[in-house]
C-alpha positions as CSV (number, residue, x, y, z in Angstrom):
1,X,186.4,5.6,168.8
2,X,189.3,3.7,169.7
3,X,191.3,3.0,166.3
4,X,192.3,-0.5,164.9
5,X,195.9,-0.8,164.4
6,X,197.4,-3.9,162.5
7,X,200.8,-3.8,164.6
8,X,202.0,-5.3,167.6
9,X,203.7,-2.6,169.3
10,X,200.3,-1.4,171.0
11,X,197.7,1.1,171.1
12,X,198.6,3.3,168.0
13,X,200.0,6.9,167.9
14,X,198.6,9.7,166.9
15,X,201.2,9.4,163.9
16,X,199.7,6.5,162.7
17,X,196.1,7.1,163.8
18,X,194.5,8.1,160.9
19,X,195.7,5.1,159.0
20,X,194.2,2.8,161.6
21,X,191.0,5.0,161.5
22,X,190.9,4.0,157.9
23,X,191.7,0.3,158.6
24,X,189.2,0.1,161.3
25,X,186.7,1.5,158.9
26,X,187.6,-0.5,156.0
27,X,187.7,-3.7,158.1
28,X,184.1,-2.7,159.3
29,X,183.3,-3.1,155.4
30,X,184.6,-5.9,155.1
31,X,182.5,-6.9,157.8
32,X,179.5,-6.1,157.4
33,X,179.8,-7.0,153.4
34,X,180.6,-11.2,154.3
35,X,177.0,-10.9,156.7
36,X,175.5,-9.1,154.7
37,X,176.6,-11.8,151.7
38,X,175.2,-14.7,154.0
39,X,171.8,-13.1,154.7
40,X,171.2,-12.7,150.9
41,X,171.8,-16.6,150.4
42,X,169.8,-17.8,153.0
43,X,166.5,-15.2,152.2
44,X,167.2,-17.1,148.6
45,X,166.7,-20.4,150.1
46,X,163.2,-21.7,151.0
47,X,163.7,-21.8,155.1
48,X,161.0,-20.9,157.6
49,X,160.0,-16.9,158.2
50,X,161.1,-17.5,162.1
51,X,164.5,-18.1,161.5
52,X,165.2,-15.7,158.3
53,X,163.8,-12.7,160.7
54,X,165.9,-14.1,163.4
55,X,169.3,-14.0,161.5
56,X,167.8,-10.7,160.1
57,X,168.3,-9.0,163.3
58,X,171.4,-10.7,164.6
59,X,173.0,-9.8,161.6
60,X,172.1,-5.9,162.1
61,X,173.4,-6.0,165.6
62,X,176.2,-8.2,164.7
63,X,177.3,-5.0,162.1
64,X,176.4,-1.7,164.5
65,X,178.5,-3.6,167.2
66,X,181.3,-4.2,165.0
67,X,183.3,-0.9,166.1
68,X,182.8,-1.7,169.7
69,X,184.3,-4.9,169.4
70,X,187.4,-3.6,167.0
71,X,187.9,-1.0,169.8
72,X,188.3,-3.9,172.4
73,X,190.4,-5.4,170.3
74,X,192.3,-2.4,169.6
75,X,193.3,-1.5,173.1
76,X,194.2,-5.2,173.8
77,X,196.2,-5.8,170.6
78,X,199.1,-7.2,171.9
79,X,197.8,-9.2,174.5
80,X,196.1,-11.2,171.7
81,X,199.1,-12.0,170.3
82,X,198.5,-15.8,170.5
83,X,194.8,-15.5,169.1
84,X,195.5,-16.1,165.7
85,X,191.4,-16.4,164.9
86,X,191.6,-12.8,165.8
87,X,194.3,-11.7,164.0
88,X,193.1,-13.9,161.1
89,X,189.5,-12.8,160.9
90,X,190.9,-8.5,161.2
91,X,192.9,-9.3,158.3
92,X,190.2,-11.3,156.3
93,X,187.7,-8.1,156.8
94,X,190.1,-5.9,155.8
95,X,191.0,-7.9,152.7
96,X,187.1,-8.0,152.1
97,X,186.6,-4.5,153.0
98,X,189.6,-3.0,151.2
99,X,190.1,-5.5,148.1
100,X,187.2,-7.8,147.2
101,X,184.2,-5.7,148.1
102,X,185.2,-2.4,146.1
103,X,186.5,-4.4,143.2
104,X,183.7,-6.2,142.2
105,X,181.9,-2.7,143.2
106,X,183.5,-1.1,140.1
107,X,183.5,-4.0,138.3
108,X,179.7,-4.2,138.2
109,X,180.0,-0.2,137.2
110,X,182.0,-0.7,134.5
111,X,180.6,-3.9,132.8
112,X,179.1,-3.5,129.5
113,X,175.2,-3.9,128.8
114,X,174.8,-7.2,127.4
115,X,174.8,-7.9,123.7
116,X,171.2,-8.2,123.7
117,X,170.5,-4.6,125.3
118,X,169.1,-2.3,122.2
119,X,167.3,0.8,123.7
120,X,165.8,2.1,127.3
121,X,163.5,4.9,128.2
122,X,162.3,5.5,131.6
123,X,159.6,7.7,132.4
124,X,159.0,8.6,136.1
125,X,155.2,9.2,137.1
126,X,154.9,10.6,140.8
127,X,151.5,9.3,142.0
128,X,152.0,10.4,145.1
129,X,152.1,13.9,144.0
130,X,149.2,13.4,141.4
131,X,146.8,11.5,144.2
132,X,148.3,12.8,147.3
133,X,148.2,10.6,150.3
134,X,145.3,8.6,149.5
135,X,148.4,6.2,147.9
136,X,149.8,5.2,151.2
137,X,146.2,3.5,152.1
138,X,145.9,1.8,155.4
139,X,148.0,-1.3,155.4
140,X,150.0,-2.2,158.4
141,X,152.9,-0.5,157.0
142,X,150.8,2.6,156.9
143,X,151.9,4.5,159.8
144,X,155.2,3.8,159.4
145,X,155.2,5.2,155.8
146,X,153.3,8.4,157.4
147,X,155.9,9.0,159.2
148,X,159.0,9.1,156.4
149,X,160.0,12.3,155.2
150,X,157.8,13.1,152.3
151,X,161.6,13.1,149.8
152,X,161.1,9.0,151.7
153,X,158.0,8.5,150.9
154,X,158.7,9.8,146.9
155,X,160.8,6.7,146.4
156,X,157.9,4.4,147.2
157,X,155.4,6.3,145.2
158,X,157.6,7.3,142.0
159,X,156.6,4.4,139.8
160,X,159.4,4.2,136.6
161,X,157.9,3.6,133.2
162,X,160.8,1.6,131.2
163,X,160.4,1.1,127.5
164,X,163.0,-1.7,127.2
165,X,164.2,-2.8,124.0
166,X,166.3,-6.3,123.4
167,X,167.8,-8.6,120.9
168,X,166.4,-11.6,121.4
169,X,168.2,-15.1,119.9
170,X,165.8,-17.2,117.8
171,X,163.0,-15.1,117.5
172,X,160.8,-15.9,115.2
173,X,160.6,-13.4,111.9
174,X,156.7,-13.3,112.6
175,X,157.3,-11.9,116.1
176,X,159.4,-8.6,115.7
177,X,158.7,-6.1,117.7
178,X,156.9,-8.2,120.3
179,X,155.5,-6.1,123.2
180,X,155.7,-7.7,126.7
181,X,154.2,-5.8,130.1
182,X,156.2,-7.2,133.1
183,X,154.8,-6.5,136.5
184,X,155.8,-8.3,139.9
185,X,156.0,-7.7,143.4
186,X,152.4,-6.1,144.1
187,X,152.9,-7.3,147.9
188,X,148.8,-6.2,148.3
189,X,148.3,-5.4,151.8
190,X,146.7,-2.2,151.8
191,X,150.3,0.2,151.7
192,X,150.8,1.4,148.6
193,X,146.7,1.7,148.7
194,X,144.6,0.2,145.9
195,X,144.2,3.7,144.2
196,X,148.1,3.5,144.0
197,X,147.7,0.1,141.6
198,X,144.8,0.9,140.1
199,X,146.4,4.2,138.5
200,X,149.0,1.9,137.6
201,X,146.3,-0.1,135.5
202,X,144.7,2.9,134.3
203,X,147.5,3.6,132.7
204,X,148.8,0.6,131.2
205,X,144.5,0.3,129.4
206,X,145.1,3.9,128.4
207,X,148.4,3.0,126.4
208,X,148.7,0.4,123.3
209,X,148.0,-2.9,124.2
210,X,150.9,-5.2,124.3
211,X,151.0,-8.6,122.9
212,X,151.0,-10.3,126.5
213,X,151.0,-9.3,129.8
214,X,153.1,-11.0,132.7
215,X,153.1,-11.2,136.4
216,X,155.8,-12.6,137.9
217,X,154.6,-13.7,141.0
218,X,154.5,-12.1,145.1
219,X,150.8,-10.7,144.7
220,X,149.5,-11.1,148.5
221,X,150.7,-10.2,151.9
222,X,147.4,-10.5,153.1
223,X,144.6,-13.0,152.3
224,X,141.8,-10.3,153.1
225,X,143.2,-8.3,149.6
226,X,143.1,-11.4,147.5
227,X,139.8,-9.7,145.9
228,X,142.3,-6.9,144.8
229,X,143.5,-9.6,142.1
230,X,140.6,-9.7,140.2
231,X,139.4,-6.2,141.1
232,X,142.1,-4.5,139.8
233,X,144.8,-6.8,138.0
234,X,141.6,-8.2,135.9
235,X,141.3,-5.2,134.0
236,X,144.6,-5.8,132.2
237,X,144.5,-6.4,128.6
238,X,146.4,-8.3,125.9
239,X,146.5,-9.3,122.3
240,X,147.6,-12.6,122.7
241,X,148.5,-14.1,126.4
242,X,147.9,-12.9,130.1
243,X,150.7,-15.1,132.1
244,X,151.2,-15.4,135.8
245,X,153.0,-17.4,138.5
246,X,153.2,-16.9,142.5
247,X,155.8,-15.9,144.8
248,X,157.6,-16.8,147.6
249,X,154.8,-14.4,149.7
250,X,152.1,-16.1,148.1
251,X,153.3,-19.4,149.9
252,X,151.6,-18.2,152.7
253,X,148.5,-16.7,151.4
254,X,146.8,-19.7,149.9
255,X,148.2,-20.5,146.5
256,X,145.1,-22.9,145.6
257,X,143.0,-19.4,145.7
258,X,145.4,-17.3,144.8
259,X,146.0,-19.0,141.6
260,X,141.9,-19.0,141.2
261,X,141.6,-15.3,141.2
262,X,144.4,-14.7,138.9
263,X,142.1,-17.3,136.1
264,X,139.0,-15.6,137.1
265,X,141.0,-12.1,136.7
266,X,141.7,-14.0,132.6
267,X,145.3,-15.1,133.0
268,X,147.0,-18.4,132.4
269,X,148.7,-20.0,135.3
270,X,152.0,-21.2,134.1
271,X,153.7,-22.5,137.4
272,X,155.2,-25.4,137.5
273,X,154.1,-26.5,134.1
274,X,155.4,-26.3,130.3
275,X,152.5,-26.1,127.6
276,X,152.5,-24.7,124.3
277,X,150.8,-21.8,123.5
278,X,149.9,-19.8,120.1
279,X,151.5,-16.5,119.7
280,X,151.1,-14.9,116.3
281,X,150.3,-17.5,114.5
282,X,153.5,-19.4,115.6
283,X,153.7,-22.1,118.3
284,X,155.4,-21.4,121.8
285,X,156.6,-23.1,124.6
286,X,155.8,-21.7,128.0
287,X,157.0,-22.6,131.3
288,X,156.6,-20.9,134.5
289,X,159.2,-21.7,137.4
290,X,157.7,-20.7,141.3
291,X,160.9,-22.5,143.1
292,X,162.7,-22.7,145.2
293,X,159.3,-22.4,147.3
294,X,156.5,-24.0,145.3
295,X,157.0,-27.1,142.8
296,X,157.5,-28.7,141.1
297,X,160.0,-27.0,138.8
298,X,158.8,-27.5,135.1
299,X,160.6,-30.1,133.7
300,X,162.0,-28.8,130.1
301,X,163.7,-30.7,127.7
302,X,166.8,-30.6,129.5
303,X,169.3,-29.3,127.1
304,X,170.1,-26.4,124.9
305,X,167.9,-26.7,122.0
306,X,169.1,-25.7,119.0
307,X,166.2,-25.4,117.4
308,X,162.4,-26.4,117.9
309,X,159.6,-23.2,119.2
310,X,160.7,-20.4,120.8
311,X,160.9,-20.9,124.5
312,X,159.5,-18.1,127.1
313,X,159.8,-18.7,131.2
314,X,157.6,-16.7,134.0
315,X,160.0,-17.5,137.0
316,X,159.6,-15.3,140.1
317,X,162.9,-15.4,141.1
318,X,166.1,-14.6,138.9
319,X,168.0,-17.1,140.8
320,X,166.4,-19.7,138.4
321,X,168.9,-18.3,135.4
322,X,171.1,-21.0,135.3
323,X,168.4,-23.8,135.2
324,X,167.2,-21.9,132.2
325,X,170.0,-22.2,130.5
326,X,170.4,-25.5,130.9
327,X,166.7,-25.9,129.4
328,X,167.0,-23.8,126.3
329,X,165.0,-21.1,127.3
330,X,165.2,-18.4,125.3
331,X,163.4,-15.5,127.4
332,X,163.1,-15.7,131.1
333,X,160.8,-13.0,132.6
334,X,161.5,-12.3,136.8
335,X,160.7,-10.1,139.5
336,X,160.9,-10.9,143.3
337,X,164.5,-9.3,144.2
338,X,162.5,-5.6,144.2
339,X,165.9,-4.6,143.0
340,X,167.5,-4.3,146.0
341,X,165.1,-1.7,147.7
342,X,167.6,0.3,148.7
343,X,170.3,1.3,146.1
344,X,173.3,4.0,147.3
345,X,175.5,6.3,144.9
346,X,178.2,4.3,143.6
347,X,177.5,0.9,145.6
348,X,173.7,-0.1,144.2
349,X,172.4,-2.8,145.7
350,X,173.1,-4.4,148.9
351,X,170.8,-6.5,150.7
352,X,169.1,-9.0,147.5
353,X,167.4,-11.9,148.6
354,X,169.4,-13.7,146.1
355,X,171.7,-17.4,146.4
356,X,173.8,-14.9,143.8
357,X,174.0,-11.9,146.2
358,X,173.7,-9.0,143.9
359,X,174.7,-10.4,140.5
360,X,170.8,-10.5,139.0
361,X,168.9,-7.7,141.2
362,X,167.9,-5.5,138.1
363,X,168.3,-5.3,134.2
364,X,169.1,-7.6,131.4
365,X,171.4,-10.9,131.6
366,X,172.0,-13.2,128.9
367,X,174.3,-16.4,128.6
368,X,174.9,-18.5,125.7
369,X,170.9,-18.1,124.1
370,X,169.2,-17.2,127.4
371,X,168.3,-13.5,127.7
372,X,166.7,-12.7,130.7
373,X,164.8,-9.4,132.5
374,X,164.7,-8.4,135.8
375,X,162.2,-6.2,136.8
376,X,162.5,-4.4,140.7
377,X,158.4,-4.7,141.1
378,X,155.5,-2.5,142.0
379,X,155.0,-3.0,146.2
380,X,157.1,-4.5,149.1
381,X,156.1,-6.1,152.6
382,X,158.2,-3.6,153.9
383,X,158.1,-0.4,152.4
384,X,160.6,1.5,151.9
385,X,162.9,2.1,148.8
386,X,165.7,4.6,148.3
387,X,167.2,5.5,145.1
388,X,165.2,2.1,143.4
389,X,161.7,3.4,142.5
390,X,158.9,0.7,141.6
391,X,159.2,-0.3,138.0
392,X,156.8,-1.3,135.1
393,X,158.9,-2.6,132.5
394,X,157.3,-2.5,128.1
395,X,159.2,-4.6,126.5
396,X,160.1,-4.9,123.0
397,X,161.1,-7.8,121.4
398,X,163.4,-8.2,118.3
399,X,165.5,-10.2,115.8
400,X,169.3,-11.1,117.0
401,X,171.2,-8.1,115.3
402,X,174.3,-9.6,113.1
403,X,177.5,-10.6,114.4
């Protein structure tokens, strides 16, 4: 490949052609890490399916081409001498590629678990090795998946157990050690198969039950497995509260139905609503945010309470973290980001359909009183996942530690 020099004598040398190997490739990063930014923020926003796919695959050809193009530009390097946009846009992917995108890289390695953060244990359960390929079923996805290596399909099928235990501000003394079940992202279209989900189940009833249950929303890729809500996600079970909200996916499966199964399946609806509920004997408020796609966005009491019931949100997407601060929520429960799908040594994340990119696409967050859990779901539209296996997340409330 022809190699990207930042000079202006020419072509470079052999002397120097390592170095512009490097810059070429750095500048490549930088690249692909800007469109890559872009597509996250626009699959965060509410816009039509048509036009996210669209950008989808110009921005994959727009990053394979890009060593083409820097090899044209290479070998006519000093005839662009008066394009400055050229120049200016090399340099600008090479500052990306070289500076910005490898700092906040180890900066997101290095940061400290949040305050909040107590304990984790994650078991990994390999259904696909207990059940074999009846777990890939026969979605549309299904021949696709049949065709990954098996170590590619393990990722899909290798379901993480996380016992999670946080800190959590204003708890109330009657409520320690709290047990919450989050579950998102089902994405029932037939692939993972309904024997995947309901082993899932099976095992959740076989285990203590937990004080609530919560699904965070994207349950339906397809309206003709709607019946899967009630079939499967009914025999859940709970000591206190079975919450749910919909997804962005769910938009386009009926939500007036969809939100019927999940009552007749026993839970409470909580989308664009705040009600208070009864949890131990003590009073809670409960919201459940569905936006940006479906409204309207619960309307809180607009600012951080100092005191009053404890507040818990349902919002599918994580991107809602700021409103909750702003509302005094105290818990904030979300799924939808799948964390990332695809997570490499080092990096993590890169494509999050996040306004923030990658900053929420797994784990605890917490700012001022908020604390908030990400969970990276059960399913996927498209599935495939590398190095980011589906997660149920037990969660384990307690009492703000001192200091």
């Amino acid at each position: 490949m022809p190699a990207f020099a930042l000079t202006t004598e020419g072509v470079p040398t052999p002397e120097n052609g390592l170095v512009s190997v490097l810059l070429c490739g750095a500048a490549w990063v930088g690249h692909a890490y800007w469109l890559t930014t872009l597509l996250n923020i626009l699959y965060g926003l509410p816009l039509p399916k048509p036009l996210l796919r669209l950008w989808r695959l110009a921005t994959g050809c727009l990053i394979l081409g890009f060593p083409v193009v820097a090899g044209l530009v290479a070998s006519q390097w000093p005839a662009l001498a008066g394009w400055s946009a050229i120049r200016f846009y090399s340099l600008l992917c090479l500052a990306l590629g070289a500076g910005v995108y490898p700092g906040i890289t180890f900066y997101r390695l290095l940061r400290p678990r949040p305050r909040a953060w107590r304990a984790e244990r994650t078991e990994t359960v390999d259904l696909l090795a207990e059940l074999g390929d009846k777990v890939i079923g026969e979605g549309r996805m299904s021949g696709f998946v049949r065709r990954l290596p098996r170590w590619g399909q393990r990722h899909l099928f290798r379901v993480d157990w996380t016992d999670l235990s946080v800190s959590c501000p204003a708890l109330p003394p009657e409520w320690d050690g709290l047990s919450i079940v989050l579950l998102s992202d089902f994405h029932f279209h037939g692939t993972p198969s309904r024997a995947f989900f309901e082993a899932i189940v099976k095992r959740l009833t076989d285990l203590p039950t937990p004080d609530l249950v919560v699904l965070a929303g994207d349950f339906l890729d397809s309206d003709a497995h709607r019946p899967w809500i009630r079939e499967i996600l009914g025999h859940l079970r709970w000591n206190e509260h079975g919450l749910a909200v919909l997804g962005n996916h769910d938009l386009f499966h009926d939500p007036t139905a969809t939100r019927a199964a999940l009552q007749e399946a026993g839970f409470t609806v909580c989308g664009g609503i705040v009600q208070s509920l009864s949890i131990r004997g003590q009073a809670c408020i409960i919201s459940g945010h569905e936006g940006p796609w479906i409204g309207p966005v619960p309307q809180g009491e607009g600012t951080h309470r100092q005191s009053g019931p404890f507040h818990l949100c349902v919002s599918h997407s994580p991107d809602n973290f700021y409103w909750g601060v702003r509302q005094g929520v105290n818990l904030m429960l979300c799924g939808h980001v799948h964390g990332g799908q695809i997570r490499l040594p080092i990096i993590g994340s890169m494509f999050v359909p996040s306004i923030f990119g990658r900053r929420f696409d797994m784990g605890v967050f917490e700012k001022a009183q908020t604390l908030m859990v990400v969970g990276r779901g059960l399913g996927g539209k498209e599935p495939l996942r590398f190095r980011c296996n589906p997660q149920v997340i037990r969660l384990q409330l307690h009492a703000a530690l001192p200091g």
